[in-house]
N, C-alpha and C positions, 0 to 999 in steps of 0.2 A: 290270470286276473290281477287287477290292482284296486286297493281301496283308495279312494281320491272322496277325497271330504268323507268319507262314512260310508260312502255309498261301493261298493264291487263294480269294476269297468269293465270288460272285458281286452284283453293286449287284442292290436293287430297284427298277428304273426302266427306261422302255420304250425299244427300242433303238432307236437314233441311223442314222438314214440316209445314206451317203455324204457328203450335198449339207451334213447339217447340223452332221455330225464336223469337216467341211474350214473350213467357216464358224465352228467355233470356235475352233479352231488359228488361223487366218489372223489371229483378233480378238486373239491376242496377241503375234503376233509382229512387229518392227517391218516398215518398207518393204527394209530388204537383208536382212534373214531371209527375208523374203516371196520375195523374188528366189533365192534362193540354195535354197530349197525345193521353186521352180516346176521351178526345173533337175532337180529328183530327189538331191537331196543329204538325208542325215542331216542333224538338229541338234541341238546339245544349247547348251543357256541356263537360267541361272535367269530363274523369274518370281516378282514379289510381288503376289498378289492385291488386289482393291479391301481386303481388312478386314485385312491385314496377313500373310496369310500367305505364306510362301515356299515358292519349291517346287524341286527340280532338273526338267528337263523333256528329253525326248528323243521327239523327232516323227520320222514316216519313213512310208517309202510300201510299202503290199502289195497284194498280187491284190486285194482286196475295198475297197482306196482304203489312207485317210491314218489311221495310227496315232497312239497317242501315249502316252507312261507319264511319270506323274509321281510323285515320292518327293520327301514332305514335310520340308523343313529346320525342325528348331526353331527358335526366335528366341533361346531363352537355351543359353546355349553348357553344354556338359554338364561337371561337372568330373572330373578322374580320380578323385576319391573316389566320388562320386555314380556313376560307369562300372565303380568296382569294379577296376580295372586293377590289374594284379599290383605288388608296391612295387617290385620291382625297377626299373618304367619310371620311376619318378619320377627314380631315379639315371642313365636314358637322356637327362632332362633337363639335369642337371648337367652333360654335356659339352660339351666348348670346341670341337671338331672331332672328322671322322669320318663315315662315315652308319650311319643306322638305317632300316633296314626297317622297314616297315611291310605285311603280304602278307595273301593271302586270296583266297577268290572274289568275285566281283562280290556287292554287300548284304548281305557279312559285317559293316557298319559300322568300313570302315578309315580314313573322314574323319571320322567320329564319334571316335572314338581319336584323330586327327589333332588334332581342333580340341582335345579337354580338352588333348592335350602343348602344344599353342598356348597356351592360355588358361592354363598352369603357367609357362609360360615371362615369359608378359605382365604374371602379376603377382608375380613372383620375383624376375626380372631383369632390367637397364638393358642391354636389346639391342635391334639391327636386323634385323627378321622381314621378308624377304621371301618372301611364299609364291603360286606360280603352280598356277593349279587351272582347269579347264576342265567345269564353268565355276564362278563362286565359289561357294559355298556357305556357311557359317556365316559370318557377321560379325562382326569382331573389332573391340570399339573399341581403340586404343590407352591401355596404361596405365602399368607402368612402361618395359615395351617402346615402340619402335616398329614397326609392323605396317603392312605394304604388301601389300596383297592387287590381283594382276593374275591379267585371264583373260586363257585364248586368244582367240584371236579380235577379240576385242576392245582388249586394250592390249597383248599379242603374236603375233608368227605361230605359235610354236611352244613346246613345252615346252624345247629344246633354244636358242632365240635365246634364252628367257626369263632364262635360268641364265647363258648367253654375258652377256649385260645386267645380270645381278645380279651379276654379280663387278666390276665397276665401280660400283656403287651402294654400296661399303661395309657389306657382308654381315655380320652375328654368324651369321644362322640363314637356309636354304633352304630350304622345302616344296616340292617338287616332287609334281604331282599324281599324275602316274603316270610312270614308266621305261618308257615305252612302243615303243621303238625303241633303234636303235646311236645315235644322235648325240645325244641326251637322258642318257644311260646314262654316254657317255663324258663330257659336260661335268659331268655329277654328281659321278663321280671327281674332274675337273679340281680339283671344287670341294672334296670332303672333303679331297682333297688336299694342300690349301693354306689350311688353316685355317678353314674354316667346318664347322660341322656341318650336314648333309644329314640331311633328313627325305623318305622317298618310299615311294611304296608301288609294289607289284608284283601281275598277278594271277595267284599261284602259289597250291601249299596245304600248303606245309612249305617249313622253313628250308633245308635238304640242295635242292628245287628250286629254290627261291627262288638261291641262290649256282649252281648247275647253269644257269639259265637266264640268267645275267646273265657269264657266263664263254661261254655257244655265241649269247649277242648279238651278240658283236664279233668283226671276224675275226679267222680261226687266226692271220693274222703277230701280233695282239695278245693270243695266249692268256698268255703267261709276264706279260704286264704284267699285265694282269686278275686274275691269280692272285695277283701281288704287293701290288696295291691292295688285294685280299679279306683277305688275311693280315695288312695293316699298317692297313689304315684301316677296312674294314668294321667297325661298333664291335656292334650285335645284328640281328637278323633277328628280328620279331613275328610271327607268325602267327595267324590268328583265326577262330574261327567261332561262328554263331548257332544254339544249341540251345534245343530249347524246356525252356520251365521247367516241372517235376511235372506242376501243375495247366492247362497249354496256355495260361495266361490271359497270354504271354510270354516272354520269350526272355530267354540269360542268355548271356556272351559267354565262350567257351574259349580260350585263350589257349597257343599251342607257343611257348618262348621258347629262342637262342638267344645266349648271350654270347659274342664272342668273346674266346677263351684261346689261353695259347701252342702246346697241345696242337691247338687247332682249324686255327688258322692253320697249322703243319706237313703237317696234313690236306689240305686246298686247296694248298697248295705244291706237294705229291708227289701231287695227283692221287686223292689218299685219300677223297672227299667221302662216299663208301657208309657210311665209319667214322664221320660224325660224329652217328647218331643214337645211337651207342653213348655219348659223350660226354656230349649232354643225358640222356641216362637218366641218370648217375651224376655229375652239374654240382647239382645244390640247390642245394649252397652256393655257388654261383654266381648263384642265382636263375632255374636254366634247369628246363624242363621238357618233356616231348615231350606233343603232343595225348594220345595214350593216356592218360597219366600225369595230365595235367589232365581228361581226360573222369573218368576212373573217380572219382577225388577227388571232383570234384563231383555224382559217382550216390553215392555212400558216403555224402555227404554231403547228400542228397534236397534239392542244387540244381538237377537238370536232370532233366528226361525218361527214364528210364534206355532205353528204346525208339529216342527219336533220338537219345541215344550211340554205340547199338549203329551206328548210320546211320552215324557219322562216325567210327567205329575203325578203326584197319588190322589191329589183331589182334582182331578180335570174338571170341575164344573167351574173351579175360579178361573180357567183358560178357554175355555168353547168360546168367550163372546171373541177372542182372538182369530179362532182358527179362521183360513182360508179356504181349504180343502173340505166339504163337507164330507166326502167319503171315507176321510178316519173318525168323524165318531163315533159311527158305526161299527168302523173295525176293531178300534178299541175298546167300546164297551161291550163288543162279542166276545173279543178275549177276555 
């Protein structure tokens, strides 16, 4: 199968037998991949084919043998212009310290986003990019930047030693691939804390969860800190998803933005978080926005699908006079 805009295609080509799926995986993976697979482990590694292309790759085993999905890396790095990203992020660039979010579901393209803030950063300004991703994906040469790209696995054990190790390497900037646990989470703080900006992403699907899930990370004795870090260093929260575009021939990226302000941070203090989608509603001048507020823009606008809008609204009644399809209201308000 292939995903093409969103949607699962099915290949034309006759199906693969246990014996000859396992003999193709095995043909790329090195001798401690091989070992560490036989065991029944996940893997995830990039590969670069014989004619240059690159891939992310994640193998695994199910009832009917050995899996495997792969999602194509580009070779040329995308830029935030060409990505269309709101201007606001360009100004998420400019920051000296703090972190910013970066959220979404899994293949909303939040390393796609990741690398153009990469690739803004590399040729703006005379910093030290260390970015840990498991496993690398887009390659960055260095240019006015310097850029260090380490995987797991491979040049660390963890997203959490990786950051412990980059605050001795003389940090300007930190990618951290995912916030994936308490002690990756906590050393991220450590970090925005103390003068570097932190880039990371999370897989939530709004800013209000996105700070909800990274406050019931760590334990209750560390709730009042957690909150205070959110308040003083959290700098925005991105949010993102892939809507298809009018004509289905692609996808166009929606963007819930979250700035922190004084009004927000008082929020999170006092435990207020329910109150902060009231805030991005009425933030513009801020450059925030709520998905609602961007989905509908861009149906008014005959950039997206107004159909899978309707799919990714919380209040779908400001989109039905859109839909085309009458058979997803239905299906949506059954769900």
């Amino acid at each position: 199968m292939v995903r093409l805009h969103g949607d699962l295609v099915p290949i034309k080509f006759r199906e693969l037998t246990a014996t000859e799926l396992d003999g193709y995986v095995n043909e790329i993976l090195t001798q401690t991949q091989q070992d560490l697979f036989s065991q029944n482990q996940d893997l995830d590694f990039s590969y670069i084919s014989k004619d240059g292309g690159r891939f992310r790759v994640n193998v695994f085993h199910k009832h009917t043998g050995v899996g495997a999905t792969f999602r194509n890396i580009p070779n040329k790095i995308p830029t935030m212009e060409s990505l269309q990203l709101p201007p606001v992020m360009t100004k998420f660039c400019d920051l000296h310290q703090g972190m910013v979010l970066i959220t979404g579901s899994t293949g909303t393209g939040k390393s796609t986003t990741l690398a153009a803030m990469i690739d803004h950063l590399n040729s703006t300004r005379h910093l030290n990019i260390i970015s840990l991703e498991d496993p690398i994906e887009f390659v960055h040469q260095s240019r006015r930047a310097q850029i260090v790209q380490r995987e797991l696995g491979t040049h660390v054990p963890s997203f959490a030693e990786g950051v412990r190790a980059a605050l001795r390497e003389d940090p300007d900037v930190i990618l951290i691939g995912e916030l994936r646990d308490a002690d990756t989470i906590s050393m991220a703080m450590t970090a925005a804390e103390t003068g570097h900006l932190v880039l990371g992403t999370l897989h939530t699907t709004g800013a209000v969860k996105s700070i909800d899930r990274i406050i019931d990370a760590l334990p209750p004795a560390q709730a009042a800190q957690t909150k205070s870090f959110l308040a003083h260093s959290l700098q925005a929260v991105v949010t993102q998803a892939l809507v298809k575009a009018p004509d289905g021939r692609g996808r166009k990226a929606i963007f819930e933005i979250l700035v922190m302000t004084r009004a927000i941070a008082k929020l999170i203090s006092t435990d207020q978080t329910h109150q902060i989608l009231g805030q991005l509603q009425t933030g513009k001048d801020y450059g925030m926005q709520t998905m609602d507020q961007a989905l509908l823009d861009a149906v008014e606008n005959k950039l997206i699908d107004p159909d899978d809008a309707y799919r990714y609204a919380s209040d779908v009644k400001k989109f039905e006079r859109f839909v085309t399809d009458s058979t997803i209201l239905r299906a949506v308000k059954i769900a």
